[in-house]
N, C-alpha and C positions, 0 to 999 in steps of 0.2 A: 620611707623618707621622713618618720618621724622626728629630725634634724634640719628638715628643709630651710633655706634660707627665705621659705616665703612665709607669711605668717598672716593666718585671718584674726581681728579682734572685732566680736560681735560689740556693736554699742547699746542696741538697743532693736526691739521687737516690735512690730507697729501692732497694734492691739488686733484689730479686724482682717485680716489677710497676710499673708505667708512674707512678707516684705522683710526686710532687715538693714537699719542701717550699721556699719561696721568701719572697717578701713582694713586694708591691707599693706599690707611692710615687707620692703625688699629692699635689696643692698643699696638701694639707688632711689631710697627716698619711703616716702609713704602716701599713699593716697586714698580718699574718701571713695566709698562705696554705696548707694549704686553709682556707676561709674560707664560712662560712653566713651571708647577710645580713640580717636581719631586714625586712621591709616595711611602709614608711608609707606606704600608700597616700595618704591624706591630708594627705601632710605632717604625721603622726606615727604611730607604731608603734603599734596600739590600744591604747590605758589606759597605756601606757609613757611614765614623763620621759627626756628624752635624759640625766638623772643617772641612771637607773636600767640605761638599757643601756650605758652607759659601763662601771657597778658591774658588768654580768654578763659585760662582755668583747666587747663590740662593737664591731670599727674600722672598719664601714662600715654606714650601713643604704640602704635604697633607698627610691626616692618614682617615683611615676606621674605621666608625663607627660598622659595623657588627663582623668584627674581634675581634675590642678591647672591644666588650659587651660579646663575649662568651670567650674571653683571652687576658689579666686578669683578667677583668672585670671592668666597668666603675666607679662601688662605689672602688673600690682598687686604681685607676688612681685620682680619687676625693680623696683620703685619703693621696697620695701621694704627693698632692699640684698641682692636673693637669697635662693636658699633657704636657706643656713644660716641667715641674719641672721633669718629668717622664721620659723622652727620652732628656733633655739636652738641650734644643733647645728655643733659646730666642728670635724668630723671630718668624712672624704670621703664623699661623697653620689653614688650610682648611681641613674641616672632609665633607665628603660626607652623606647621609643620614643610610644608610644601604640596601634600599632597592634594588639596582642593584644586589648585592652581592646577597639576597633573593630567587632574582628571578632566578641567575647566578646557584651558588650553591647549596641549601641547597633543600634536596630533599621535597615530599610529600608536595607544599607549595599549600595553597588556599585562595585566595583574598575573601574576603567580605566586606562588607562596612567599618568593626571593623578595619582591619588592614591583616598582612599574617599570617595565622599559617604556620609552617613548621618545620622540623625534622633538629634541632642542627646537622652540618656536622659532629659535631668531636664526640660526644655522644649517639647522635640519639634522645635525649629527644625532648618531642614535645614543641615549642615556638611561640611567637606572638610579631610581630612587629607592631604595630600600630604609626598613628602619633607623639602621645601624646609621645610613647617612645621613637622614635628616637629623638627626642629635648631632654627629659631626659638626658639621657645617653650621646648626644652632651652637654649640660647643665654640666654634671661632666667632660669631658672631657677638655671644659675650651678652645674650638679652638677660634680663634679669627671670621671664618666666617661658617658657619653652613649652613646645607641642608635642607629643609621641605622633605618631607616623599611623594615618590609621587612612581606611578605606570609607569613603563617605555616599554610599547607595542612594541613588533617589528615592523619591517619596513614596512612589507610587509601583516600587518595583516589588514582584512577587515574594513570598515569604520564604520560601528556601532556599534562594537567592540571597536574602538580609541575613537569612540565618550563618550561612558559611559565613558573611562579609563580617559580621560581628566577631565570629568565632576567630578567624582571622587576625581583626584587628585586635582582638584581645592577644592572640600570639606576639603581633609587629609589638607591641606596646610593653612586654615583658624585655623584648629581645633590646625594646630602646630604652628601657631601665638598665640595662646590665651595659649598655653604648654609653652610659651618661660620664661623662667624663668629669664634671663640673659639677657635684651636686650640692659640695657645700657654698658654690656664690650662685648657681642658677635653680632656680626652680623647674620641675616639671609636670607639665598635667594631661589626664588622661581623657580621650572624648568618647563619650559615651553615645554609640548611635542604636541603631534598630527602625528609624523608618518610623511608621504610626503602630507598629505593635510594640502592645505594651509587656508583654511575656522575652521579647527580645530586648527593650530596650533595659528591664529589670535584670534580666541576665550578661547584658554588657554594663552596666552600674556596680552589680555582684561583681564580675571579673577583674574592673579596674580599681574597686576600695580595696579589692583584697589586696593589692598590689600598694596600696598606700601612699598613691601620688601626691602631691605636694597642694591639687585643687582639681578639678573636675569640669572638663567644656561639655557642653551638651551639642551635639553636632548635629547633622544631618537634616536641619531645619530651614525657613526663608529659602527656600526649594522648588517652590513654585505651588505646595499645598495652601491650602487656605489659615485665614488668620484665626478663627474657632480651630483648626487642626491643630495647628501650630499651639494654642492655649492649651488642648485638650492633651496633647503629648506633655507641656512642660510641666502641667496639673500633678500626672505621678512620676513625671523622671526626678524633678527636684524634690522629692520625699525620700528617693532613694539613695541620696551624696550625704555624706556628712555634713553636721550642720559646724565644725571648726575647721572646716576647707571652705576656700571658695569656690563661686559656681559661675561660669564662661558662658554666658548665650553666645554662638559664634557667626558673623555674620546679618546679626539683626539691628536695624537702626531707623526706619520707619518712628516716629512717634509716640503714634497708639502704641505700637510691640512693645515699645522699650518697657511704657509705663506698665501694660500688661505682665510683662516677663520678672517686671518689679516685684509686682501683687504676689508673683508665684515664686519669690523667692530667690530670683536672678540678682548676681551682685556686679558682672560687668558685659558690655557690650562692645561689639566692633562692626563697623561697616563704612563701606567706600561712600554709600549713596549723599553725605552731603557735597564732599567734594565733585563727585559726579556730575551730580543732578544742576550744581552752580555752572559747572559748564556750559550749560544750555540755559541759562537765563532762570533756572526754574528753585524758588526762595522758599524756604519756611518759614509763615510767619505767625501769630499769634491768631491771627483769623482762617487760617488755612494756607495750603500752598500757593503761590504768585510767580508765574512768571511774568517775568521784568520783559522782556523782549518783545511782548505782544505790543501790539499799537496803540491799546489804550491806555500805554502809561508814558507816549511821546511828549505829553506837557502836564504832567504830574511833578508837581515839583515837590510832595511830600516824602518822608521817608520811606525806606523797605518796607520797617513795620513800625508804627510810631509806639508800641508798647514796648520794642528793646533798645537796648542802650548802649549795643555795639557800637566798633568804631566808626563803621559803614554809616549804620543808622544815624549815629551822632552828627557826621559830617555831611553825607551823599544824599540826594533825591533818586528818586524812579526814573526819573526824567535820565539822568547824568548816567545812570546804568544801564539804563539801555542802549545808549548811543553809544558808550564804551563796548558792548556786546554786539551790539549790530555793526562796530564799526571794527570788531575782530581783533580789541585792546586787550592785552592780557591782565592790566589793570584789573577792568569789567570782570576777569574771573577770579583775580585775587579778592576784588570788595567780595562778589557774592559766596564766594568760598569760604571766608572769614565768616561772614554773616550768618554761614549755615551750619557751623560749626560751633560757633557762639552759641546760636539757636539749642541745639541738644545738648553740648553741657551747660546752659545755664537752666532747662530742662529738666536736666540729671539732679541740680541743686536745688530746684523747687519739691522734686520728688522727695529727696534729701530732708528738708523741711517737713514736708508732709507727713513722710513718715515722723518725724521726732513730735510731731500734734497729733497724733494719729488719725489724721483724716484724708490718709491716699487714694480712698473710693471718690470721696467727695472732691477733690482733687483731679483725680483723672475724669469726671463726670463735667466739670465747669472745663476743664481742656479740650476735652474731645465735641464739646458741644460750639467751642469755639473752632476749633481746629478741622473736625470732621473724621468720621470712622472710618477705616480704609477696610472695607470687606473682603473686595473681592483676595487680601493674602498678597499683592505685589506688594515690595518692600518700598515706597517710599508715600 
């Protein structure tokens, strides 16, 4: 795919650590690197207008392939003129493959060579994702960068085990090359797993350059291992990708990780958890995390976090969101949603910084000491 329509430009190297600032370009725009993608699962980022993540700094968000194939449906989102024209959104668009979701949700599922069957969450009918479909359905969807179809092991599961699942995925992953319908307006990329062995994860990295994807997700991570695991894997998988592709940490959005996964040469990131975690009252803010819900912030009438400059921030007190939250205002989850969202790309843009001074050690060291180090490896 030496043609691809996706394209990395390195900018620049940060002197002390594997970091890179760059940018990536796609039919639907360009955006700065490292980069935190916000998630619509639905085909829209919860309670967010696509004028709202525009305003907080967004050049890419992501949409779920398995969601939008069982609702709406992908030939309905194809009839619609694609997914931007569907959800509003004129900027580049990242679909994941389906198969996390697969494995995640949907009950009764069984791998074979074919692909997964498994039991439709919302219906119960019996389904099959194979390679071939997941590009389809990414194919009508119309994202600017796309997933191959791969199988994603846990962490901790035995080694000849990983070994087939890689070998595997490396097959699903040709067979979604030769599926791609789209490859001069969609990009595709391939995800490199193996678990924490590093002999497997070097041999699914071998498998998928040779194949010349368009950029490289590193998968199979934020799994439930720890946060030194998690570092100690990304240490030699990203020595292994090309350094004129990009590189996908998938699923990670915690803080510390991001900045970490920065250090090691990560150029973009995705994860639900701020959206999520606002749902429940619970904020990232410059001193560490806050939930707003607790009692002690009933006559707080200061901001979220008085160092950011969100719209939340600008406007709303602790006070005013919590009683939005306790009192089950969907308001209350729109402020904190924006606010945590805010939160990691503006983040993403410090990092941004850092790197072009080269001082991202120093950097993550004044953060994390504000912020606080998340050991125990849960993602948020």
């Amino acid at each position: 795919m030496s043609d691809s329509p996706i394209k990395y430009r390195l900018i620049k190297k940060e002197k002390h650590t594997g970091a890179r600032l760059g940018e990536i370009i796609t039919p639907h725009g360009t955006f700065p690197t490292p980069m935190f993608m916000p998630v619509g699962t639905q085909a829209t980022v919860k309670t967010q207008s696509p004028e709202e993540l525009k305003e907080m700094g967004s050049g890419i968000i992501l949409s779920n392939t398995y969601h939008l194939w069982l609702r709406p449906g992908d030939e309905l989102i194809a009839r619609a003129g694609g997914l931007h024209k569907f959800m509003n959104w004129d900027q580049p668009i990242l679909t994941d493959s389906g198969g996390f979701q697969v494995y995640s949700l949907a009950d009764s599922r069984n791998i074979t060579e074919e692909g997964v069957t498994f039991k439709n969450h919302l219906n119960g009918s019996k389904m099959l994702l194979s390679p071939e479909k997941a590009i389809s359905i990414q194919n009508n969807l119309g994202s600017d960068i796309m997933m191959s179809f791969d199988e994603c092991p846990q962490f901790y599961q035995p080694y000849d085990y990983v070994k087939k699942s890689i070998e595997r995925t490396s097959r699903w992953a040709e067979r979604g090359l030769k599926a791609h319908r789209r490859p001069h307006d969609q990009g595709l990329f391939g995800i490199v797993q193996g678990a924490g062995f590093e002999d497997l994860r070097r041999q699914s990295a071998h498998d998928l350059v040779s194949m010349d994807f368009s950029g490289y997700s590193i998968g199979g991570l934020a799994v439930g291992e720890t946060h030194e695991e998690m570092n100690a894997v990304l240490d030699f998988t990203t020595q292994l990708l090309p350094e004129n592709k990009p590189r996908y940490l998938m699923g990670v959005g915690a803080p510390d990780s991001l900045i970490d996964g920065v250090i090691r040469g990560v150029d973009m990131f995705d994860c639900v958890l701020p959206t999520r975690i606002a749902r429940n009252g619970t904020c990232m803010t410059s001193q560490g995390r806050l939930v707003v819900k607790n009692a002690q912030f009933a006559e707080d009438f200061t901001p979220l976090d008085p160092e950011c400059d969100c719209y939340t921030c600008n406007n709303y007190t602790r006070a005013y969101l919590r009683h939005l939250l306790k009192a089950d205002e969907t308001f209350g989850i729109r402020l904190t949603s924006y606010h945590n969202l805010y939160f990691l790309l503006n983040l993403m843009k410090q990092v941004r910084q850092a790197i072009m001074d080269d001082n991202l050690l120093e950097f993550r060291k004044y953060f994390v000491e504000k912020y606080g180090y998340n050991k125990s490896g849960r993602n948020f």
